[in-house]
VEXLOTI-64614 format. One line per field, with one value per residue (C-alpha): residue number from 1; residue in one letter; x, y, z. Coordinates in Angstrom, 2 decimals. Layout:
N
pafi = NUM, ...
fipa = a, ...
c1 = X, ...
c2 = Y, ...
c3 = Z, ...
This chain:
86
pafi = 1, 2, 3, 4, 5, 6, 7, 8, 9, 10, 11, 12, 13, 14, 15, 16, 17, 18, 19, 20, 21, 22, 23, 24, 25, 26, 27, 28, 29, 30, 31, 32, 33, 34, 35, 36, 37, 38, 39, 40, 41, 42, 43, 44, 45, 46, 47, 48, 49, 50, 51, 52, 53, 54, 55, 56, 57, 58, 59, 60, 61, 62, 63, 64, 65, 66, 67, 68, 69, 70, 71, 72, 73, 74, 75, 76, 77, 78, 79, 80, 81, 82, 83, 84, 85, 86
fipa = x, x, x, x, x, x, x, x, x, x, x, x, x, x, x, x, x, x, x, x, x, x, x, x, x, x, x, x, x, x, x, x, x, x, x, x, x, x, x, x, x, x, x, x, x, x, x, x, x, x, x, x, x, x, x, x, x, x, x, x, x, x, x, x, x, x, x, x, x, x, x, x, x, x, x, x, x, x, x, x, x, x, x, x, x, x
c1 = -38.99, -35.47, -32.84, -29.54, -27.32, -24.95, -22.09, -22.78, -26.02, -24.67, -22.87, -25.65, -28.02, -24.93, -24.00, -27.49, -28.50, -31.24, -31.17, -31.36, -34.53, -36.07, -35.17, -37.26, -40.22, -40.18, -39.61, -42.13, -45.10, -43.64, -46.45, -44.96, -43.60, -42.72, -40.29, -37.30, -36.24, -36.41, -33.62, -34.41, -37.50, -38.11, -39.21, -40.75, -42.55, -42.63, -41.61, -41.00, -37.81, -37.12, -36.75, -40.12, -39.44, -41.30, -39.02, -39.14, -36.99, -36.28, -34.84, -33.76, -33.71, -31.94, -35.06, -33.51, -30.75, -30.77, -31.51, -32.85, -30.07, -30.50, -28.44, -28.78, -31.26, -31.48, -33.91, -34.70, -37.27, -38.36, -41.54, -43.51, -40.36, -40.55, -44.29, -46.07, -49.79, -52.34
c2 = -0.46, -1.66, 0.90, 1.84, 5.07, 7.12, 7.29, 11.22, 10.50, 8.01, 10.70, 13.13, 10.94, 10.62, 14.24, 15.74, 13.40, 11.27, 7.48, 5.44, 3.66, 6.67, 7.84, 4.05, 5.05, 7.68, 6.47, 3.64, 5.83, 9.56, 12.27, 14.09, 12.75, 14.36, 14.65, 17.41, 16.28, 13.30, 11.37, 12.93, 11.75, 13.74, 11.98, 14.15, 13.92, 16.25, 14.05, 15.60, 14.62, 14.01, 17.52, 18.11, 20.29, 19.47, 19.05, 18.17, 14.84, 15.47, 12.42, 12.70, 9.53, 9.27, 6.59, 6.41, 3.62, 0.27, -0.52, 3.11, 5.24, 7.98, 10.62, 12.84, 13.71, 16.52, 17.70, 21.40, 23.78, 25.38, 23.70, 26.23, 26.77, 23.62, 21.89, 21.61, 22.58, 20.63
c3 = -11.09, -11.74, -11.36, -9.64, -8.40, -10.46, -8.09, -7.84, -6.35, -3.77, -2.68, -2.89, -1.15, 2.07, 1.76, 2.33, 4.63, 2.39, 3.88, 0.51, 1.60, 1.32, -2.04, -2.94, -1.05, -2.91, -6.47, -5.15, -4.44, -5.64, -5.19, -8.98, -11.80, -15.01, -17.49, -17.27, -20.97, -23.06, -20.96, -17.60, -15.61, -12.19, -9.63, -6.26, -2.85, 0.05, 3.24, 6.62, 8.76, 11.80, 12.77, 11.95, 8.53, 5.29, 2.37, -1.19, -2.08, -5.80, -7.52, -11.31, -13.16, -16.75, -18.12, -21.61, -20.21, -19.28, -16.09, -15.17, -13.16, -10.86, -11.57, -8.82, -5.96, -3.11, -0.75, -0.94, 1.50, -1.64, -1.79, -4.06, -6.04, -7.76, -6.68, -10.23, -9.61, -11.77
């Protein structure tokens, strides 16, 4: 998938701590997808880190431009909060 960073999620991605080869592991093999709105793709997996936590990497793509762009992405503990059950 071709795509690139808004220049808020750059920043969101240093800020929080979210090594950029990891947000394209996870839009490479993401364990959710689904749409937020008709721009707005959401993109999630839960990965644990190095301190041994389980997180959710949320990563929201606007899909409605050309290439794709992420707009922003964050990692949150809130697992149940925002895990879609099937």
């Amino acid at each position: 998938m071709e795509f690139e960073f808004s220049h808020h999620a750059l920043e969101e991605s240093k800020k929080r701590g979210i090594p950029l080869e990891l947000v394209e592991a996870v839009l490479a093999n993401p364990q959710q997808v689904f749409k937020q709105n008709e721009a707005i793709t959401v993109y999630q997996s839960q990965v644990t880190f190095d301190n041994g936590k389980k997180y959710l990497i949320r990563i929201f793509m606007n899909t409605m431009v050309d290439p794709k762009k992420i707009v922003t992405l964050y990692r949150t503990s809130q697992i149940k909060r925002y895990w879609r059950v099937e």
